[in-house]
C-alpha positions as CSV (number, residue, x, y, z in Angstrom):
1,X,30.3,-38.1,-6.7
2,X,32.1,-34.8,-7.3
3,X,30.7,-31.3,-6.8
4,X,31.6,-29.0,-9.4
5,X,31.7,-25.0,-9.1
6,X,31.8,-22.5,-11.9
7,X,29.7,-20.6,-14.7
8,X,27.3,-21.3,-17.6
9,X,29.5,-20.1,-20.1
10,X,27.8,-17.4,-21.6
11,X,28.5,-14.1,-23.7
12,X,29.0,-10.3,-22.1
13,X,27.7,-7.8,-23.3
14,X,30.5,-6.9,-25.8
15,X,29.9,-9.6,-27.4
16,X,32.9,-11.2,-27.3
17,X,34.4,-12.0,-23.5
18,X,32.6,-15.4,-22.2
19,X,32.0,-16.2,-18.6
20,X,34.1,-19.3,-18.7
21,X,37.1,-16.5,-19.6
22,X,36.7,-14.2,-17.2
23,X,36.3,-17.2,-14.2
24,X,39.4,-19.0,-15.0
25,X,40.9,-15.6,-14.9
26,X,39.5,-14.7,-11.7
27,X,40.3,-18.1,-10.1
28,X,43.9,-17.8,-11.8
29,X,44.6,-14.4,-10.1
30,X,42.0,-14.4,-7.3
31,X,41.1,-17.8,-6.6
32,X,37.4,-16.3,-6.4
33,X,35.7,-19.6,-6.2
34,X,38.2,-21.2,-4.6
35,X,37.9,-19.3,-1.9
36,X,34.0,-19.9,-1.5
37,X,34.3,-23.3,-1.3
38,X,37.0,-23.2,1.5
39,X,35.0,-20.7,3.1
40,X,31.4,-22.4,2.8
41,X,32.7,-26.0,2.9
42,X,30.3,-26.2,6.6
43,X,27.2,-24.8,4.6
44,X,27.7,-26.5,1.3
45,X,27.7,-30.1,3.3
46,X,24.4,-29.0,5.1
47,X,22.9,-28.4,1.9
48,X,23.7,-31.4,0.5
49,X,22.8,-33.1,4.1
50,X,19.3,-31.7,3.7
51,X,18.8,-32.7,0.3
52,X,19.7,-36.5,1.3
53,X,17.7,-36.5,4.3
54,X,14.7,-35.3,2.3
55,X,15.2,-37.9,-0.3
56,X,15.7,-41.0,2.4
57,X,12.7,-39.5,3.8
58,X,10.8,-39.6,0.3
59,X,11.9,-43.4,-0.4
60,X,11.0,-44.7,3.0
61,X,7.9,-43.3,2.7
62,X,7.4,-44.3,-1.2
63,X,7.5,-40.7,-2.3
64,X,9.5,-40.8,-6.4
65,X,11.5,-37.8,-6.5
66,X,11.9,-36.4,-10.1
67,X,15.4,-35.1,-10.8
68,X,18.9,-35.2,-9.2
69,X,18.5,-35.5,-5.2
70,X,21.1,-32.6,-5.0
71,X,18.7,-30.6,-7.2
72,X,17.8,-28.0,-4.4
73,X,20.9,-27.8,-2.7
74,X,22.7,-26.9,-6.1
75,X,20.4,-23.7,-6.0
76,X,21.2,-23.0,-2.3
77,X,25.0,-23.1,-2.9
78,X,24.4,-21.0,-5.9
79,X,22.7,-18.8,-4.4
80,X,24.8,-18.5,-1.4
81,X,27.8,-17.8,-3.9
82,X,25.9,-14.7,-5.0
83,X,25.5,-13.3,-1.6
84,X,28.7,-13.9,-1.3
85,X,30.2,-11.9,-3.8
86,X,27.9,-9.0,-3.4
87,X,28.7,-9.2,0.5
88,X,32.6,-9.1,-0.5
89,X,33.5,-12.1,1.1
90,X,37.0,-12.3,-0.3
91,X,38.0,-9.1,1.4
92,X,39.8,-8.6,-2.2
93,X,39.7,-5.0,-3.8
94,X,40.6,-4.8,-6.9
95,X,41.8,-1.2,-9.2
96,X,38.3,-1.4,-10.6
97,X,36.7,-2.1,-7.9
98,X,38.0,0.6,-5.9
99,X,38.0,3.5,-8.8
100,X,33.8,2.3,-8.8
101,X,34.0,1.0,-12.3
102,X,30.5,0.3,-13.4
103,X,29.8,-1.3,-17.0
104,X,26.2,-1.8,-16.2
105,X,25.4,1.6,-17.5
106,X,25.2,2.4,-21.2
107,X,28.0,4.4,-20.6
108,X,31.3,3.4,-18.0
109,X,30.9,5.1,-15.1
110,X,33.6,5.4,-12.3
111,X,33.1,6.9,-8.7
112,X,31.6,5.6,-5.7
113,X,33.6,2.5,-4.6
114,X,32.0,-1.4,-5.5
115,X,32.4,-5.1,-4.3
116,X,34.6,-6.4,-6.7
117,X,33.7,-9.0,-9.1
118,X,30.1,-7.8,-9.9
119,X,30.9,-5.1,-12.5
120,X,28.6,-6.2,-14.5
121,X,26.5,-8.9,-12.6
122,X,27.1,-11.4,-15.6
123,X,30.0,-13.4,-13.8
124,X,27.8,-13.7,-10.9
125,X,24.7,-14.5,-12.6
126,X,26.3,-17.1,-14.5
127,X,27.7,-19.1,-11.3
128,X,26.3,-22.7,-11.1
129,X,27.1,-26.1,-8.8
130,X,26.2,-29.1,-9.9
131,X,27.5,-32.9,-9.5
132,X,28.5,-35.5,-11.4
């Protein structure tokens, strides 16, 4: 069984960046996701210790479970990777970050400083565990 971290690769706004781009290039420079796992390694397990005990649980007592068994806890850690970023675990700020780079808005707006890595939410949206 291995756990795999990273994005639904998908298209910004512009049309022509994907996800998948943008994530190597964050793990290359950042080690974004790298990070998470080293820092979360304790809550990932539990996650996936939860979703085993629940399943055990479910066979002994002749409960089918549809799906992976890991199904939930590939949300949780998900999820947890979102709150993550926007609570700025990595301690990292980057120029953009820091100058309040915005490209949510129609139009790129600069000023009040940011958590890096959700300038535009996409990246962050687009994160996804899952196991194979």
């Amino acid at each position: 069984m291995i756990i795999h971290l990273g994005v639904n690769d998908v298209p910004y706004d512009n049309g022509k960046t994907m996800t998948g781009e943008v994530a190597q290039h964050l793990e290359d420079r950042y080690g974004v996701i790298g990070k998470f796992a080293e820092h979360f390694s304790k809550q990932i397990a539990q996650h996936l210790e939860k979703d085993l005990s629940k399943s055990l649980t479910n066979a002994m007592n002749g409960v089918q479970q549809g799906g992976s068994v890991f199904d939930d806890a590939m949300t949780e850690i998900a999820s947890d990777f979102r709150d993550a970023l926007d609570a700025g675990f990595t301690g990292i700020k980057t120029g953009a970050a820091k100058q309040g780079i915005n490209h949510r808005f129609k139009h790129v707006e600069s000023g009040k400083e940011r958590t890096a890595f959700i300038d535009t939410g996409t990246y962050q949206r687009s994160f996804k565990a899952w196991i194979d």
